[in-house]
N, C-alpha and C positions, 0 to 999 in steps of 0.2 A: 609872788606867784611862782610855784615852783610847776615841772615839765609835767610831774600827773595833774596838777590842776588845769595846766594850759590844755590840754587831751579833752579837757571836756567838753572843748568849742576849736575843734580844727576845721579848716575848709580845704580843697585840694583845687586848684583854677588849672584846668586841663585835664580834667580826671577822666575822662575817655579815652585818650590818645595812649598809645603804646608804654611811653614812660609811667602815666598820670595811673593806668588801671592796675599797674603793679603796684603802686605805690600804697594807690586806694588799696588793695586787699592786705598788703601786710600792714595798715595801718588800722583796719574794721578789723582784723585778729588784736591786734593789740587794745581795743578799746575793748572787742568782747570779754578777751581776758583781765580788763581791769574791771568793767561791770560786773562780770561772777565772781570776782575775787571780793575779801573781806574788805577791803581799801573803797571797794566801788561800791558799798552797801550804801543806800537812799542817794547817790549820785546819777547826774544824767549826765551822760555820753553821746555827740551831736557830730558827725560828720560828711561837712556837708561837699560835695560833690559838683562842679560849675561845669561845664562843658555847652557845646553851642545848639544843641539842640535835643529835643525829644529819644529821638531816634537812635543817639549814640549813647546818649544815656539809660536808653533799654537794654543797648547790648552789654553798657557795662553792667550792669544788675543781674541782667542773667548771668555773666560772666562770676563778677563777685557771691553769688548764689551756688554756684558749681564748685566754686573754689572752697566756701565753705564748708561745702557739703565733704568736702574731700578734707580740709583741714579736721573735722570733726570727726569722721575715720579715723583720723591719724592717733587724735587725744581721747577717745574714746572713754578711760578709763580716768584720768581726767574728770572728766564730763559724768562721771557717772557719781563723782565724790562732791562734784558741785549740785548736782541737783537729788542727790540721795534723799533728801526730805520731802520729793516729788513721786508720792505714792503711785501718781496717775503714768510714770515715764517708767517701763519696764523695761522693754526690746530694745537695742542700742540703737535701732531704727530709731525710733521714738525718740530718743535722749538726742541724737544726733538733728534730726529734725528741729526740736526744739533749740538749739544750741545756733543752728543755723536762723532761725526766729528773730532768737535775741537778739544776735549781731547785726540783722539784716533792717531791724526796727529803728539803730543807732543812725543811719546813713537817710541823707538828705538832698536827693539830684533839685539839680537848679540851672536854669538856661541864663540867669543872670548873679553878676557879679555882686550885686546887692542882698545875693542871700548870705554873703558872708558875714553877716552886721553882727560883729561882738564875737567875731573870731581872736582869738588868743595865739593862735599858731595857726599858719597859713601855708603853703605847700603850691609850689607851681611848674606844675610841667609842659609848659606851651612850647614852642618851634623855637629852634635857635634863632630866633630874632631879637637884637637888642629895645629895638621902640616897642616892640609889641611884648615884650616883658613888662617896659616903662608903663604903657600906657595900659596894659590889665593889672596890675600892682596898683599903681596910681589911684584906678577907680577904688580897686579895694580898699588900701587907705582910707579911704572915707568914710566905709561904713563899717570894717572892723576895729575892735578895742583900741585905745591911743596907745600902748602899750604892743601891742601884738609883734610875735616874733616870725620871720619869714624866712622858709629853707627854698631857694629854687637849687633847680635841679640841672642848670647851665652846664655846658659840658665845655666852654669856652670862653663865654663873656667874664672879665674880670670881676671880682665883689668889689669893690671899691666903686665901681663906674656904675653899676646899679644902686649901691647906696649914695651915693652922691646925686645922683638925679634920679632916684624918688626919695631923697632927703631925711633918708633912716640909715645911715650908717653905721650905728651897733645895732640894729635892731635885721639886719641880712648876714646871712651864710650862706655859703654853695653847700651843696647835698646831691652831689653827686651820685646816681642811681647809675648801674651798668645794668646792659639789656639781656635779658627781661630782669628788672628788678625783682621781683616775687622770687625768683633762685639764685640771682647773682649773690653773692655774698659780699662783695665789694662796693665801700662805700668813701666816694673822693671826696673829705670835708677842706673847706676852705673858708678860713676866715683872716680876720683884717685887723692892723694894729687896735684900729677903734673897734670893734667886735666889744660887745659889755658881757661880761667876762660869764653870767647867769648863764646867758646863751651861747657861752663858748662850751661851756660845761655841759649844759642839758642835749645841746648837740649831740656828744660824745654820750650820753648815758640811754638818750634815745634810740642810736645807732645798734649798743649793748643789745637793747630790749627788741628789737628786730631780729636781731640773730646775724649782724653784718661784720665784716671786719671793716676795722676805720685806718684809713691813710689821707694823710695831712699833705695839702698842697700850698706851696707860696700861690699868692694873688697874681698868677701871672697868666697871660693872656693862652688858654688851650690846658693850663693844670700839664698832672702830670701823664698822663694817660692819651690825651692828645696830644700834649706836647710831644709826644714820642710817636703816637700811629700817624699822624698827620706829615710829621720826616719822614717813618719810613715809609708810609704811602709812595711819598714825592720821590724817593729812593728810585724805589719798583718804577715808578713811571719814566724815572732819567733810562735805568738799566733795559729799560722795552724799547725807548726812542735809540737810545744807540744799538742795539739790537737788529730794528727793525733798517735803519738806515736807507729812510725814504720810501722803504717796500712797501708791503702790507702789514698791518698790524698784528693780524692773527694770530700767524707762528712766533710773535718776539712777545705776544701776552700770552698766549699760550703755556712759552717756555717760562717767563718770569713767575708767571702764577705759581707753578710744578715743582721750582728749583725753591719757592718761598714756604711751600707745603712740605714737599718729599724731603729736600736738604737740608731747611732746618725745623723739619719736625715741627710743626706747627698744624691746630686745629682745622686750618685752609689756609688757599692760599690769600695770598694780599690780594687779588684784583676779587676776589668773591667775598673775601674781605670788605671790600670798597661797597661792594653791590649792599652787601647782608646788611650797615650801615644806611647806605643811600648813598649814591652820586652826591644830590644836592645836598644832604647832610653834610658830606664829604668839602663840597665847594664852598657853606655858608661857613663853616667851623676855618677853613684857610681864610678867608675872608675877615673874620674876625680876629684871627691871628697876624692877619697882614698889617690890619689897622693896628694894631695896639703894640708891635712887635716887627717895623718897618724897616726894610733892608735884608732881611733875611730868607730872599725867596720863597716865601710862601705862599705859592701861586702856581696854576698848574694849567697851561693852554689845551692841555688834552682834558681836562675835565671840564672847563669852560664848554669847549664845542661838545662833550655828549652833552651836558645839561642845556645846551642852547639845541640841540638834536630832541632831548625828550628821553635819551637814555640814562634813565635815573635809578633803577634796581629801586628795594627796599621790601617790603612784605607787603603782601594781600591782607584780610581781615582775617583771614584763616591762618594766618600765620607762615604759608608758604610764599617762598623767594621769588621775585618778580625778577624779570631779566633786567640785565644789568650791562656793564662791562662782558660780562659773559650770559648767555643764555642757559635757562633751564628745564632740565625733564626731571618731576618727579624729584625737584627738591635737587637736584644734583645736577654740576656743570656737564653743558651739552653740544655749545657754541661758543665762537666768541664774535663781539659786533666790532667788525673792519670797518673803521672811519673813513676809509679809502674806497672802498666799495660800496659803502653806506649799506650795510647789510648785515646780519648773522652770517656766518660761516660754522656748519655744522661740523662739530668733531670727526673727524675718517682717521679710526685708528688702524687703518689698512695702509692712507695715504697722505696727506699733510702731517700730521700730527705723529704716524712714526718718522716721519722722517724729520720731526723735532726731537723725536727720543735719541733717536740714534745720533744725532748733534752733542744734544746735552751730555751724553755716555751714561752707563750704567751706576748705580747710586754703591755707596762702600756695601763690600761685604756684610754677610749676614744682617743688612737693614730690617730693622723695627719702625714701623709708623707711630704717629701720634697714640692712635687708639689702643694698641699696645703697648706700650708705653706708659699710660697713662699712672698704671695701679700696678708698675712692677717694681720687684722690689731691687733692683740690678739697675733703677733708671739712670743715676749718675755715675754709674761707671759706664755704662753702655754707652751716655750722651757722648762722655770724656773720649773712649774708642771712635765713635762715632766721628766727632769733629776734628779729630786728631785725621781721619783720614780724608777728610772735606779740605781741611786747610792743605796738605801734602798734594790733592790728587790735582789732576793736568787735566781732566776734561774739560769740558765745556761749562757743565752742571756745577762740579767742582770749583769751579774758578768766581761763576757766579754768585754761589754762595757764601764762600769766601767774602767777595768783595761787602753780601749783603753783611753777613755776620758785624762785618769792622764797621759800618756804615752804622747799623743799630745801636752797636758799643757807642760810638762817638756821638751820637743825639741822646743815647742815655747819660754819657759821663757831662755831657753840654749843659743837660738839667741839671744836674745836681751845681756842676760850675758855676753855672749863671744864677744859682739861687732855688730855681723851680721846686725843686725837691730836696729835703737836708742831706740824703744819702741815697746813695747806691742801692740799698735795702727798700729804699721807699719804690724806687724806681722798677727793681726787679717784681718788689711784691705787687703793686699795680698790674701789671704786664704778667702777671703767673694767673694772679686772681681775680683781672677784669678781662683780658684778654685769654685766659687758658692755657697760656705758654709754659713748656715743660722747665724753661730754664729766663733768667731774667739774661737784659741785654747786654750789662755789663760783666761780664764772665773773663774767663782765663781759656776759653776756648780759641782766640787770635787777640 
């Protein structure tokens, strides 16, 4: 049974939740496009959709409905050569509509796991829980194909420790989705010496047919992506404790956020970082790291207490930033929550907060941000100028970013050392194109 046949009975167990609806939409594109394509003539395409209840499986509907409607804009013309024999489809309204019809007829919501029965490929993007992957897997097993192959979406659990106890060990891979899947291009595959080699393959040609780019991680506990944000998380949070030295928190996250943004050009900083994620994201993903990967500090008593607090950041259903580490207005940091005062403390860039600028010192000459940055055509030589005078300068700002720079280098070259990743390139390209970074960790900048 090769990867278009399995397509024609996939399930997704978590298809509501943030990871599972991106997954769901770029996978109803790919099935729609194999049912209008010549390959998909008198086949049926089935995908069915688990989540926990009614309610969230409305929202994904409407959601996967909007989406199509838009992906079908997009191919219009396309769409106009597939149903050219469709005297009755004039207006690209019409064609579009329809297009959106077909795909939307493919998809299967289900409040239980037993709609999966005679699923061929299975898909799971539940909570970084190890048992609760076991034990929704598990059930599935039952009632899907004996054969069926299973991609989760784990951003830290090892393959090996889920195949071994739900006792299919070539028949799992990690499939690593970055958020939101539906744009990220980035896709972290992981597979195991026992991996049967069909599904090593199909993985990879799957990935293709999405439109993702594929990087390959050893089977080690956090991959390589967390392997590396989860350090430098823990970085940021050592470089705020010495900082803040017993004070208040505010101005030493304040300044570390600033100096991880502004100094090294980055999309934001690490603590809004932390929030955009999840606190508790944040603490299960070390948790899991801790267990499988002991001795290595991977533990964090400042994340422990917000999440025993309730300060957990992560998104609304709308998609905007819930406070976190830092509070928000309007999408954009506003405060920060002092564990010392158990409180938000509002940004005064009149009062606290300059008088963290003027600490840090002024950023090098002629600075460019991220967003400039981003699509220029001068960006490596600017970075090259850039850290050339982050490493040399004596501020405050300067000194911290420095020390970040080297700190990131050395958990990047640790992965590759230890195995996690074959190379340098693997590591960089991760961290450019899951994380958005202008530059990978390991560089010639310190």
């Amino acid at each position: 049974m090769d990867l278009t046949q399995r397509l024609e009975n996939v399930a997704i167990v978590g298809a509501a939740g943030k990871m599972g609806s991106g997954i769901a939409l770029l996978l109803v594109n790919e099935l729609a496009r194999l049912k209008l394509s010549p390959e998909g003539e008198g086949k049926t395409y089935s995908l069915t959709l688990i989540d926990v209840n009614h309610t969230v499986l409305e929202g994904l509907m409407s959601y996967l409905r909007t989406q199509l409607k838009k992906a079908g804009e997009k191919k219009v013309a396309w769409l106009r050569e597939v149903y050219q024999a469709r005297t009755d489809l004039v207006e690209n309204g019409d064609i579009i509509d329809e297009f959106v019809m077909d795909a939307l007829t493919q998809l299967r919501p289900a409040t239980t796991l037993s709609a999966a029965a005679g699923a061929t490929l299975v898909f799971e993007a539940v909570n970084e829980n190890e048992d609760l992957k076991v034990k929704l897997l598990s059930e599935v097993r039952k009632v899907a194909h004996p054969d069926a192959w299973y991609l989760t979406n784990t951003s830290s659990i090892p393959i090996s420790v889920l195949g071994k106890r739900l006792e299919i060990p070539s028949r799992i891979v990690g499939y690593h989705f970055y958020n939101p899947p539906a744009v990220q291009k980035l896709i972290e595959y992981i597979t195991t010496d026992e991996t049967d080699p069909g599904l090593k393959a199909a993985g990879e040609e799957l990935c293709h047919r999405l439109g993702k780019k594929i990087f390959h991680s050893a089977d080690v506990a956090g991959f390589i992506g967390n392997g590396h944000f989860m350090r430098d998380g823990l970085h940021a949070i050592a470089a705020m404790e010495a900082l803040r030295k017993g004070g208040d928190h505010a101005p030493a996250i304040y300044k570390v956020n600033r100096v991880s943004q502004d100094w090294l050009i980055r999309p934001m900083g690490i603590f809004q970082l932390i929030d955009y994620v999840g606190v508790d994201v944040f603490k299960f993903i070390l948790e899991v790291m801790d267990r499988y990967l002991p001795g290595q500090g991977l533990h964090s008593a400042f994340i422990d207490t917000l999440f025993e607090k309730g300060i957990l950041g992560g998104q609304k259903h709308d998609g905007s930033q819930k406070d976190g580490i830092l509070g928000y207005t309007k999408g954009r940091p506003s405060a920060v929550y002092d564990l010392a005062r158990g409180e938000y403390v509002p940004f005064d860039h009149e009062g606290w907060c300059k008088t963290c600028d003027e600490e840090l010192g002024p950023l090098p000459d002629g600075y460019r941000g991220w967003k400039t940055l981003v699509r220029a055509p001068d960006r490596k030589a600017y970075l090259e100028r850039h850290f050339e005078a982050v490493v040399r300068g004596e501020t405050q700002g300067a000194r911290l970013a420095a020390e970040y720079l080297k700190a990131s280098k050395a958990i990047g070259e640790k992965l590759v050392a230890d195995g996690g990743a074959a190379s340098a390139e693997d590591v960089n390209g991760v961290l450019m194109n899951g994380f958005f970074h202008l530059y990978g960790p390991i560089n010639d900048y310190v």
